[in-house]
DOVEX-361048 format. One record per residue: z negated, x negated, y of N, C-alpha, C in turn; residue number from 1; residue in three letters. Coordinates in nm, 4 decimals. Example, Ala and Ser with C-alpha at 12.3 -4.5 7.8 and 13.67 -1.06 7.14 Angstrom:
2
-0.7800|-1.3190|-0.5690|-0.7800|-1.2300|-0.4500|-0.7800|-1.3200|-0.3300|1|ALA
-0.7080|-1.2850|-0.2250|-0.7140|-1.3670|-0.1060|-0.7870|-1.2900|0.0030|2|SER
REM end
This chain:
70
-0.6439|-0.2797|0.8877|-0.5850|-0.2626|0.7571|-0.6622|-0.1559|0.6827|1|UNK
-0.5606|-0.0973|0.6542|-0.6753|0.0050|0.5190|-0.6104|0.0007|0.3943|2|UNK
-0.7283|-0.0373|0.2861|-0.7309|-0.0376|0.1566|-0.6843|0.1487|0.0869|3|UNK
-0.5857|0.1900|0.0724|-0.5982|0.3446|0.0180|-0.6271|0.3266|-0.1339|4|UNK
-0.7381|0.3108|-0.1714|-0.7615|0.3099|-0.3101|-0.7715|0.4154|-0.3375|5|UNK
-0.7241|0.5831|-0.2901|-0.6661|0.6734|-0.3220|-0.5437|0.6367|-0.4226|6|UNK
-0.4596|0.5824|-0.3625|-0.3332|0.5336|-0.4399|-0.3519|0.4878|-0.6046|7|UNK
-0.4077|0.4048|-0.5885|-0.4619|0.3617|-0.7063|-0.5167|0.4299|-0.8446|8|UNK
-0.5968|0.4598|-0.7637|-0.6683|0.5545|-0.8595|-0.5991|0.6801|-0.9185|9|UNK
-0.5732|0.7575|-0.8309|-0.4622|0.8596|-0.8322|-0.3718|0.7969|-0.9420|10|UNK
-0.2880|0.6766|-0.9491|-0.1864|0.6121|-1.0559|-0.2424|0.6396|-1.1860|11|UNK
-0.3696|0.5597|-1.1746|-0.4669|0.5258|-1.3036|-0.5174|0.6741|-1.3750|12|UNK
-0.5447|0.7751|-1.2607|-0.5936|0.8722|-1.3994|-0.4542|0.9687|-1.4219|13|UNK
-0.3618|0.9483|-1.3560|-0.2464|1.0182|-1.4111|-0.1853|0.9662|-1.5349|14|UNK
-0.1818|0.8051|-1.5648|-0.1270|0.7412|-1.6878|-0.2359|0.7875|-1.7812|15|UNK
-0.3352|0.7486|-1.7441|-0.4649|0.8290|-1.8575|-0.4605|0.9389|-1.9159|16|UNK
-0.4460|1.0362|-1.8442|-0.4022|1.1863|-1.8307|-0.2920|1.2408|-1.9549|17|UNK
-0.1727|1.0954|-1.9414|-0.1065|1.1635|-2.0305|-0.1014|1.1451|-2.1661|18|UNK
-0.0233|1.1526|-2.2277|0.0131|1.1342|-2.3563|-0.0053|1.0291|-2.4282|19|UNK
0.0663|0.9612|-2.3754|0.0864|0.7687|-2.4149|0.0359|0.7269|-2.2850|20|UNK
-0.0447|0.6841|-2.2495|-0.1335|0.6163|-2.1285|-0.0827|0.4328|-2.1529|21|UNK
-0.0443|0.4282|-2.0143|0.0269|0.2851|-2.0070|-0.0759|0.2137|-1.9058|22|UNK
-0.2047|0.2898|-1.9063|-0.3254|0.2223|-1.8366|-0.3263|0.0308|-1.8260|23|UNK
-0.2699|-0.0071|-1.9282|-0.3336|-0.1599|-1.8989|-0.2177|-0.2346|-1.8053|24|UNK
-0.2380|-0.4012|-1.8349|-0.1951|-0.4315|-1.7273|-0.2238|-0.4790|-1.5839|25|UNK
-0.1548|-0.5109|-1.5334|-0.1696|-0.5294|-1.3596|-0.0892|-0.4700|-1.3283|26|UNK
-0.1802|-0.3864|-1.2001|-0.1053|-0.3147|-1.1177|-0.1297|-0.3505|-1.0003|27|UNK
-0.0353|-0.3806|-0.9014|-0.0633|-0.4282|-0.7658|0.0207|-0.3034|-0.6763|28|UNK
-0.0709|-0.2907|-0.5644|-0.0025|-0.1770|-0.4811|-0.0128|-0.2437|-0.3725|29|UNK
0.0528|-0.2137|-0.2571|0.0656|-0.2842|-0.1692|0.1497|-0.2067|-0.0238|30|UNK
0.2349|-0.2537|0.0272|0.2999|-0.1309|0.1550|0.3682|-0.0391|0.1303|31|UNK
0.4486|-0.1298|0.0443|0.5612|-0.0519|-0.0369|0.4998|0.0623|-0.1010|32|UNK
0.4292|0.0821|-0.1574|0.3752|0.1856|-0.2685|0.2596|0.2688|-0.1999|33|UNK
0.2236|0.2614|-0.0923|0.1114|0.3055|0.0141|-0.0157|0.2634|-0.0520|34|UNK
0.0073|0.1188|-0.1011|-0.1664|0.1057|-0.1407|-0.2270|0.0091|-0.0430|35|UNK
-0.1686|-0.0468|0.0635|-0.2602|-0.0298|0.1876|-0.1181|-0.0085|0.3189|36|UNK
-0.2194|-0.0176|0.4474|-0.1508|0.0243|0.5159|-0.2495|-0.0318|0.6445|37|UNK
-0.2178|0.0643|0.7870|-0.2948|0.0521|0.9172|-0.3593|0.1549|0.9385|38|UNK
-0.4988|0.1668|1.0197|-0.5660|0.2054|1.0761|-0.5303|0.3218|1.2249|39|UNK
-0.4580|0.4475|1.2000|-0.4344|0.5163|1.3553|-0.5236|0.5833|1.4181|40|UNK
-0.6464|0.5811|1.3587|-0.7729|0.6787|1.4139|-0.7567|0.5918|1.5228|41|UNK
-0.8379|0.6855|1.6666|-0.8778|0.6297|1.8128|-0.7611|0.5502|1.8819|42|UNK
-0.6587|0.6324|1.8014|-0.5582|0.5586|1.9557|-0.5344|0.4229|1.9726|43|UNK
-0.5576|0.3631|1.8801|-0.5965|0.1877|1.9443|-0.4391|0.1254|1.9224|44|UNK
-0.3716|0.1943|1.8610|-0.2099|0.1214|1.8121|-0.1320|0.1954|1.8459|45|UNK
-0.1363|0.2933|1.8720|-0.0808|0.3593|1.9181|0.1148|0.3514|1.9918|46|UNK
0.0406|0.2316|2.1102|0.1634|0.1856|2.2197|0.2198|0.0757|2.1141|47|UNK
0.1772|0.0557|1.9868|0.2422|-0.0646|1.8755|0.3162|0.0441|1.7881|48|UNK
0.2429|0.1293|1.7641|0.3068|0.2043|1.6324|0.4032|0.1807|1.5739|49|UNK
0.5306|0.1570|1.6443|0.6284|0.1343|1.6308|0.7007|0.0131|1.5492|50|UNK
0.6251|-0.0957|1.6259|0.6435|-0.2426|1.6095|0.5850|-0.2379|1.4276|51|UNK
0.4686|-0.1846|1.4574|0.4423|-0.2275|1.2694|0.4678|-0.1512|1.1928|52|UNK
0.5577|-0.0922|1.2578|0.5898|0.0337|1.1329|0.7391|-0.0827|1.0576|53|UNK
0.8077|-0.1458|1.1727|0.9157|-0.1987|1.1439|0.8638|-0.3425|1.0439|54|UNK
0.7287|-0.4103|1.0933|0.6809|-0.5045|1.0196|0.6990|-0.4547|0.8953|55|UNK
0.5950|-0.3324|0.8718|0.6032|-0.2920|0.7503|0.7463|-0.2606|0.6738|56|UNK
0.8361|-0.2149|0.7251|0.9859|-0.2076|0.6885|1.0362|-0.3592|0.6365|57|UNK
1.0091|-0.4352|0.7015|1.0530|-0.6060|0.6689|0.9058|-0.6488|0.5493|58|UNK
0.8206|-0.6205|0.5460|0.7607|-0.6460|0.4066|0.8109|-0.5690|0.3011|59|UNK
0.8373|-0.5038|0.3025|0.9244|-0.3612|0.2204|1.0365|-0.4667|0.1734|60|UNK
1.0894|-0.4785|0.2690|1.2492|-0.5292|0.2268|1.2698|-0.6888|0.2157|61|UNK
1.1429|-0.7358|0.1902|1.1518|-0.8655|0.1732|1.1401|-0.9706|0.2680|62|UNK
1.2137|-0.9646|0.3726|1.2160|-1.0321|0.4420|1.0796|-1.1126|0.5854|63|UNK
0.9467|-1.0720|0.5200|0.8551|-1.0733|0.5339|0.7600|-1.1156|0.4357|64|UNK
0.7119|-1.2701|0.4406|0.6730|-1.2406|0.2896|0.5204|-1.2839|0.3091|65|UNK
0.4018|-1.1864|0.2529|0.2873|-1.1631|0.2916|0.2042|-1.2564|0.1827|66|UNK
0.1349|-1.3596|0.2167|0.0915|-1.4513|0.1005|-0.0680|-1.3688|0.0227|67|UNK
-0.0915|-1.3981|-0.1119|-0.1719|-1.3459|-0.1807|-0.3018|-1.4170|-0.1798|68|UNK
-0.2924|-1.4825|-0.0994|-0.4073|-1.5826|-0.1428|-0.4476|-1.6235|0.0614|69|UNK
-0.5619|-1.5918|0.1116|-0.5913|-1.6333|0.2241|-0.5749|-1.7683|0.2801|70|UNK
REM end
């Protein structure tokens, strides 16, 4: 799994940035929004790629539902 707290952040200083900054709040990012994702360095998923790309398509679309709490 990778955390892209690129995403995030990137959100946060663009609302800052502007005019009327809508900074507060909760913001949750998640597949849908590329605030996390998988790991493709070293080949290791490679022969899956596929398969979780479609997982990820069914968390997207609901029909997958990923619990918040371990």
């Amino acid at each position: 799994m990778l955390k892209n707290s690129d995403v995030g952040t990137y959100q946060f200083l663009v609302a800052a940035g502007s005019r009327f900054p809508s900074v507060g709040g909760i913001h949750r990012f998640g597949v849908a929004n590329g605030g996390v994702g998988y790991a493709t360095s070293g080949g290791f998923v490679d022969d899956i790629a596929d398969q979780l790309d479609a997982y990820a398509a069914d968390i997207v679309a609901g029909e997958i539902a990923v619990p918040e709490t371990p």
